[in-house]
N, C-alpha and C positions, 0 to 999 in steps of 0.2 A: 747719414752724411759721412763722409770720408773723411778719414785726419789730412790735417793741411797745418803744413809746417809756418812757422813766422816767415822762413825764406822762401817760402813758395809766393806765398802773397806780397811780401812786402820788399823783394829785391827786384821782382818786374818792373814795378811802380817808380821807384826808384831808378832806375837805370833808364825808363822811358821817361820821366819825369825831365830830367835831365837833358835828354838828348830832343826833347820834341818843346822846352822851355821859349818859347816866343824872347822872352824879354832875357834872359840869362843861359845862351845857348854854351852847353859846356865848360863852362865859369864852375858848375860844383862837382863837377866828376874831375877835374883837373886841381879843385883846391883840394879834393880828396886824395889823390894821387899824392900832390905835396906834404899833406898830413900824417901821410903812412907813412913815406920814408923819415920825417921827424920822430914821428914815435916808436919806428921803428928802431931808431938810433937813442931813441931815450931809454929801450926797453921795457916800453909800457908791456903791464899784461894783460891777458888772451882778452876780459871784461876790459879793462878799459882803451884796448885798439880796438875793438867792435866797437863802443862807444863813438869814438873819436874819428870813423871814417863813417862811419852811419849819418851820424852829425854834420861833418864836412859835404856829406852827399845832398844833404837838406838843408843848410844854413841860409840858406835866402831863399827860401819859401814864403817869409814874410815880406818879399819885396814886389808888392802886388799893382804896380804901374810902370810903366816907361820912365816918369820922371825919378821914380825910388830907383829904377836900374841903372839911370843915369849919373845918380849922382853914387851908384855902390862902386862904378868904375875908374871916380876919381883915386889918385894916390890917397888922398886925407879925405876921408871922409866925414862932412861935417855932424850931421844928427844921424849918427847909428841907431839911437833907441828904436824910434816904430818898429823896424822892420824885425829887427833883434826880439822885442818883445811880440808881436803879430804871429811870428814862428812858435816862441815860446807857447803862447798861447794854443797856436792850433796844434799843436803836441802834443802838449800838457795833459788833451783830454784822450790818450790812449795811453793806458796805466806802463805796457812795457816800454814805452819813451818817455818813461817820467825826466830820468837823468839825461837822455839827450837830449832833450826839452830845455835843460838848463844850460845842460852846454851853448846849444845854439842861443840860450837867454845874453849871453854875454860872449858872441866871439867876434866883439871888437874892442874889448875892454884894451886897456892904453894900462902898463902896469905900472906907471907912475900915480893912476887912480884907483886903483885896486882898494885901499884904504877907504875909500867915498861910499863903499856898498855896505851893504846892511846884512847881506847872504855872504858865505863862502863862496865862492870863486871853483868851479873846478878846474882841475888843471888843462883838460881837454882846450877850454875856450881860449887859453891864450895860444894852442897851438896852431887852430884855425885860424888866430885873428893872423898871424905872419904868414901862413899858407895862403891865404885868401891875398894879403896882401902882396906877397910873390908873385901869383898869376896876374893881379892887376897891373903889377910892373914891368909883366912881360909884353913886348910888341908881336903880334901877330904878322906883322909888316915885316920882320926880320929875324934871320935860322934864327933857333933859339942857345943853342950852343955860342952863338958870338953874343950873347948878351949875359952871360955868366956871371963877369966881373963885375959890370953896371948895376946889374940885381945883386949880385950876393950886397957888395958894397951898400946899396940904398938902403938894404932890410939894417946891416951890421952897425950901421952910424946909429940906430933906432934903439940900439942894444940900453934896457936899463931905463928907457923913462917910455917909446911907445910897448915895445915889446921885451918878454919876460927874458931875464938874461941867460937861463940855462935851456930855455929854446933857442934862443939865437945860436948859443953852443952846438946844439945839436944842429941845426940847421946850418953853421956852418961847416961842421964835420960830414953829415948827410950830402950836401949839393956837392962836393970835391968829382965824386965821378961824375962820366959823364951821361952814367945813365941813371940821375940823378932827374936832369932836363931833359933827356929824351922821354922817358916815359910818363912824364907832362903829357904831352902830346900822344903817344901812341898806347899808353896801359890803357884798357876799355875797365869802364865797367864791372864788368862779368869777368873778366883777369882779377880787378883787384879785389873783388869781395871773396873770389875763390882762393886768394890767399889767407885771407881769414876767414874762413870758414864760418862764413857768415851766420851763426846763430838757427844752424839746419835741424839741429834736433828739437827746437821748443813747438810743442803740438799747440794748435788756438783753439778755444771752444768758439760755440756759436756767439756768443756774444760776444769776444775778442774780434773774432772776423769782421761784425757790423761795426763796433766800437771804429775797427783802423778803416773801414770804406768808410765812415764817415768825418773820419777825422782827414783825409785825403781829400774828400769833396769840399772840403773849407779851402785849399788852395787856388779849386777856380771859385765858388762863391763868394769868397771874402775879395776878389775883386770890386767889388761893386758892391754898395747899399743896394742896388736894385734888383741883386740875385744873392742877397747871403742866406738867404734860405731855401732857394730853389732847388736844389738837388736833395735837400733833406727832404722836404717838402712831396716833392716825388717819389722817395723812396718810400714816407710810411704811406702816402696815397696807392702806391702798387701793393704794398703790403697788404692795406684793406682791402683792395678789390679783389684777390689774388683770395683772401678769406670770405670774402661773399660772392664765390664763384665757385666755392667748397675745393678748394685748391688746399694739398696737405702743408704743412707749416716747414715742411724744409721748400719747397718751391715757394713760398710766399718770402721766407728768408733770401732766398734768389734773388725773388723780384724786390724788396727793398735794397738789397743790396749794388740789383743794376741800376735801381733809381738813384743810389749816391755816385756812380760813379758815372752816369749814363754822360755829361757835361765835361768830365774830363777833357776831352779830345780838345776843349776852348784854350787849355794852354798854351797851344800852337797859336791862339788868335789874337789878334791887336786889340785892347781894351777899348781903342776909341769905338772899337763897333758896338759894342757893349754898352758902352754910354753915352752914345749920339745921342742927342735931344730929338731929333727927325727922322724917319722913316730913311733905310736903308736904300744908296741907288743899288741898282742891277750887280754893278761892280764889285761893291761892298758886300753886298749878298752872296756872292758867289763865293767870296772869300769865308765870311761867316760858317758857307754851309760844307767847307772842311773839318768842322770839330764833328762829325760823325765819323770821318775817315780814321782821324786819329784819335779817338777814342778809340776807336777798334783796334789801331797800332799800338796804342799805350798797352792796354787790356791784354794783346793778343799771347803772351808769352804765359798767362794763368791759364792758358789751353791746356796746359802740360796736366792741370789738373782735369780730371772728367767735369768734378764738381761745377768747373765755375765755367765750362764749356756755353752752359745759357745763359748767364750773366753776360759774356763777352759779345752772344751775338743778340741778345737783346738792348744791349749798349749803343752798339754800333749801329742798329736799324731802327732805332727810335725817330726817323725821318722818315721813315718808308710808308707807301700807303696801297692798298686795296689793287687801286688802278696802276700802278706803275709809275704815279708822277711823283714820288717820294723821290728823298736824296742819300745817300750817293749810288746806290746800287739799282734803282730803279726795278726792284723785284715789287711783285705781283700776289695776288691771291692765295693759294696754297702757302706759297712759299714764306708768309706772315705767319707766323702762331702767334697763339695767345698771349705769351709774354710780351713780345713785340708788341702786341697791340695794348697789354695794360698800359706799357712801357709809355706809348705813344699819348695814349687818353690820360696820362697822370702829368706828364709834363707840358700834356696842353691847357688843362685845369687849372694844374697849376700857375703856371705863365699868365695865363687871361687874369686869375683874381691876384695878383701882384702888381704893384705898381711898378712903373718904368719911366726914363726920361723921357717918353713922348707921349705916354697916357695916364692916368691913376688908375687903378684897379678896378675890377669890375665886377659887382655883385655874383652871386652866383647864381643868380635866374639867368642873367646876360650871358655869363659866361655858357653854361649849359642848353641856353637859345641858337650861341655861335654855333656850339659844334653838331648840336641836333642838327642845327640847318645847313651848312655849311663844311662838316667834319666828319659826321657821322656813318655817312656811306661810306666812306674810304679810311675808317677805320673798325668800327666791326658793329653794324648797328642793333643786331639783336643782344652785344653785350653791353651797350651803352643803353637799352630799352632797361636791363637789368640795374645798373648803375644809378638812373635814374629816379632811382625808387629810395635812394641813399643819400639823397643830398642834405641833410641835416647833420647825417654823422660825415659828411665829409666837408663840410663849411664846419663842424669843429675842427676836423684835423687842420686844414687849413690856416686856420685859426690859432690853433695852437703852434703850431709851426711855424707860424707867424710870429707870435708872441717870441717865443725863445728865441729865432733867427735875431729879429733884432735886438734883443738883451744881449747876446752873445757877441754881435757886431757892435754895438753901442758902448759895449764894455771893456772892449780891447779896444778901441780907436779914441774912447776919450782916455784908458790908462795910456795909453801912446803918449797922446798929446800931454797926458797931465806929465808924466817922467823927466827926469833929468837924470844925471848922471847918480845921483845918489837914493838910489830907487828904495 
C-alpha cells in the first residue's frame, strides 16, 4: 500500500464536502475564510490555524436536516447544542480530530456563558462562533463590500457578552481592508488550505485511513435513524466478501473502504427522499439517483492517489448493472468488475435487511430470495452462488452492525436532546 498523506485524504473530502452540501451550500468554506483572517490577526500559531480552519471547514456537519439548516441561518440562533454536539460526536471518533472535535463542540458558545461549562473552552471556538456569525449577516442579495459597516457594527454592539472581546478586536482590525470581504466570496477552498499548509506531511496507516472513511460516512448516515448504519454496514459486508473470494487484504481494505464512502454523493440529496414514508414517484427517483454521480464528484480528487483509484470507481458505480440498466453511467458487462459488483451485492443486502419508513426489515432468506430472483443476473450470479453458502456469517455482520449503528445513533441524539447549556 502506498503512503497517503492526512492531506491527500482528508482535504478532497472537505472541500467537496462543502461545495456539493444540499442543505449548507458554501456557509463553511466562507466561515472559514472569515476565520483565517481573524486568526490571522490574532497571530495564532502554525497548530492552532490548522485547527481553526479545519474546524471552520466542518463546523455544521452536525446539522443533518433542512429544518437544523433553517434555523443555523437565523442571526440568533436558538438551540445550538444538537448540531454542536452531533459534529462533535462524529469526530470525536478519529483520534487526529480529537481537538477539532472540540472546537466544533462549542462554536457557538455566547461568552457571557463561558462560565456554565464544565470543560475548558478552546479558543478556536469562539472564533468561529463570530465568523460563522459574520457570513449569516451577510446578504447574498447585495455587493458585499456595501455591507461592511452594517456587519462590522452588528458583530461589534455583541463585543463582551455574545462574542469574546479580543476577537471582536481582531475582527475589527482584520475586516478594515477591503479584501477582507472580497475574499468571502472568491478565496476557494484549495487557495486557503494552501496557505496553511494543510498538515501535508502527517502519513495515515491502514487503520487511520478506515478509521477517517468512516467517520465521514456518519455525515450522510446520521441523517436518518433509517440509514445510521448503512454505509458501515456495507463496508464490512464487502470486506467479507472480498475475503471469501481469496481477495488479498489490501483490496479487501478498498472494498470496506468504498463501502463507507459509496453513499456520500446523498449529501447533494434532500433528506425528505430519504425519509418518505411511501414509495418514491418517477420524479423523486430520479433526483435520488444523482447520489452516484456525486459520490464520484466528491471522491474524484483522491485519484491523485493510485491507491484509492478503485475505491472511487467502485463508489460511483455501485448502481450499475450486468445489462446496462444501472445508474448513472449505464455501462455493461466487462466494464463491471468485481469490486463493483461486491460494491453492489453489499449495499443491496444491506438495504433489504434494514428497516425504512415504508417497510421493516427483511429477514435474510427474503432478502437473498429477492436478489437470487430478481438481482442476481445483473449483478454477478456465479458470485452470489458463492456468497450464498455464507449467510450465517453474514446475518452476524449485519447483526452486529446493526447493534452498534443504533448505540451510536441512540447515543448522540438523546445526549443532544438530554444537554443544555451547561453540558
Amino acid at each position: 500500500m502506498e503512503k497517503i498523506s492526512l492531506k491527500e485524504l482528508a482535504f478532497p473530502l472537505i472541500k467537496a464536502i462543502d461545495s456539493f452540501n444540499y442543505l449548507l451550500k458554501a456557509h463553511q468554506r466562507r466561515t472559514s475564510v472569515i476565520a483565517y483572517h481573524i486568526g490571522k490577526k490574532l497571530g495564532l500559531n502554525y497548530g492552532d490555524m490548522v485547527e481553526l480552519v479545519v474546524a471552520a471547514a466542518l463546523h455544521d456537519i452536525g446539522a443533518l436536516s433542512v429544518q437544523e439548516r433553517d434555523s443555523l441561518i437565523k442571526e440568533d440562533v436558538e438551540n445550538p447544542a444538537p448540531h454542536c454536539l452531533m459534529g462533535y460526536r462524529m469526530l470525536s471518533g478519529f483520534d487526529m480530530f480529537s481537538d477539532i472535535a472540540k472546537i466544533i463542540r462549542h462554536h457557538h458558545i455566547r461568552y457571557e456563558d463561558r462560565g456554565r461549562y464544565a470543560e475548558d473552552i478552546k479558543f478556536q471556538s469562539y472564533i468561529i462562533h463570530l465568523a460563522d456569525r459574520v457570513d449569516i449577516c451577510l446578504s447574498p442579495d447585495h455587493f458585499i463590500l456595501n455591507q461592511k459597516e452594517k456587519v462590522t457594527s452588528q458583530i461589534l454592539e455583541k463585543r463582551g457578552t455574545v462574542f469574546h472581546p479580543d476577537v471582536c478586536d481582531a475582527f475589527e482590525e482584520a475586516s478594515k481592508p477591503d479584501i477582507f470581504w472580497i475574499e468571502i466570496n472568491s478565496l476557494s477552498m484549495e487557495q486557503l488550505f494552501s496557505r496553511i499548509d494543510f498538515i501535508s506531511s502527517i502519513e495515515l496507516t491502514r487503520e487511520q485511513i478506515e478509521q477517517f472513511a468512516l467517520t465521514i460516512s456518519h455525515i450522510i448516515d446520521f441523517r436518518s435513524r433509517f440509514t445510521a448504519g448503512h454505509s458501515y454496514t456495507v463496508g464490512k459486508l464487502a470486506g467479507f466478501i472480498g475475503r471469501i473470494l481469496g481477495m488479498d487484504e489490501d483490496v479487501c481494505l478498498k472494498l470496506t473502504i468504498a463501502g463507507y464512502f459509496h453513499d456520500i454523493g446523498k449529501i447533494g440529496i434532500d433528506t425528505q427522499y430519504i425519509e418518505k414514508m411511501g414509495p418514491l414517484t418517477d420524479e423523486e427517483y430520479n433526483m435520488v439517483k444523482l447520489h452516484c454521480y456525486y459520490s464520484g464528484q466528491i471522491l474524484s480528487e483522491l485519484n491523485s492517489s493510485e491507491w484509492f483509484r478503485d475505491v472511487v470507481k467502485w463508489a460511483q458505480y455501485h448502481h450499475e448493472r450486468l445489462n446496462g440498466n444501472g445508474y448513472p453511467f449505464s455501462i455493461s458487462g466487462e466494464d463491471i468488475d468485481a469490486g463493483t459488483k461486491i460494491i453492489a451485492f453489499s449495499d443491496m443486502i444491506s438495504a433489504l435487511m434494514e428497516d425504512r419508513p415504508y417497510r421493516a426489515r427483511l429477514s435474510i432468506d427474503v432478502a437473498f430470495d429477492i436478489i437470487d430472483n430478481y438481482a442476481a443476473d445483473n449483478i454477478d450470479p456465479e458470485m452470489i452462488k458463492v456468497i450464498d453458502r455464507y449467510k450465517p456469517e453474514i446475518q452476524q455482520i449485519v447483526d452486529d452492525c446493526k447493534k452498534r449503528a443504533e448505540r451510536t445513533y441512540d447515543e448522540s441524539v438523546s445526549y443532544n436532546m438530554g444537554c443544555g447549556i451547561a453540558e
